[in-house]
Steps between C-alpha positions, in 0.01 A plus 500: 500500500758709233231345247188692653721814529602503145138430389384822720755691367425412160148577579550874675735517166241409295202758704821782450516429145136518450435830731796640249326393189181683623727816534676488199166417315341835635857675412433442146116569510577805653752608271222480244265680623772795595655494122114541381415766707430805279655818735373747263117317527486406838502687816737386829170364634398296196841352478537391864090350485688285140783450687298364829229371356732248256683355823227444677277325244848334439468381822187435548457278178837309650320362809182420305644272245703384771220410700303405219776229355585331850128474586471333185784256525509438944117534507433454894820378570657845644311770679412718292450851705881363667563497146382806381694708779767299390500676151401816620908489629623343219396725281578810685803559332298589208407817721847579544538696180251770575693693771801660317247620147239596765736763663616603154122558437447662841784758398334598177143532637664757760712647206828443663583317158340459174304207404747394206763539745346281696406251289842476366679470823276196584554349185887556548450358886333188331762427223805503754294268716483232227803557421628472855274168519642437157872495636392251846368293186814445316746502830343252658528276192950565546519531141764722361457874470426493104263270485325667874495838263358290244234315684398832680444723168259188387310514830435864428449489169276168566293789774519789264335281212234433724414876572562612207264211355219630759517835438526415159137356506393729740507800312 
């Protein structure tokens, strides 16, 4: 019995881990798009259509090669419309990143705040959220404090590379 419990745990561990990836993954996609919004260019509108329009086709393009690959590799061995609800969830957390820019967005489009304001308070939301993910990272490994500081400035430098690289090639 203890042996089927640990290998459910392990598995809602494992479905945790992965619904985590999915949000971290949009984190940094979305920290991409924000750093290459042009404020003097684009109006509040534009910037929350980038802004929702990346997530969602984020999302979107998450369940398809989802679907796609496990059709592929289980052919009719699982059901797939039990399947595809199934990564509708799991890739919900995806979603989760739209809320806070949105209302930053909503706030310039009624001119309660600018739109660089805006922008920059999301991106500033974003980069304590990896960082706060960051920190869980390193703690949980119960390494000593130097080398947690250490592992945590390579995560974020690892994430800024990445958006820097995209908006890099993107402009």
């Amino acid at each position: 019995m203890s042996t089927a419990k640990n290998t459910n745990s392990e598995m809602r561990k494992e479905y945790i881990a992965e619904l985590l990836k999915e949000r971290i993954y949009a984190t940094l996609a979305l920290l991409a798009v924000l750093i290459s919004i042009d404020t003097e260019h684009y109006t509040p509108l534009k910037a929350g259509y980038l802004i929702a329009g990346t997530i969602v086709s984020l999302w979107a393009a998450s369940i398809v090669a989802t679907l796609m690959s496990r059709r592929i590799i289980f052919r009719n061995a699982v059901d797939h419309q039990t399947d595809g609800e199934h990564q509708l969830r799991k890739h919900a957390p995806i979603l989760a990143t739209l809320p806070f820019p949105m209302m930053m967005i909503a706030l310039a489009i009624s001119n309660v705040i600018s739109l660089n304001i805006a922008v920059n308070i999301s991106i500033v939301s974003v980069l304590i959220l990896m960082m706060t993910w960051s920190i869980l990272s390193a703690r949980s490994l119960r390494i000593a404090k130097v080398p947690i500081l250490i592992l945590i400035a390579i995560e974020l430098a690892i994430g800024l590379a990445v958006v820097g690289f995209k908006v890099l090639i993107g402009h």
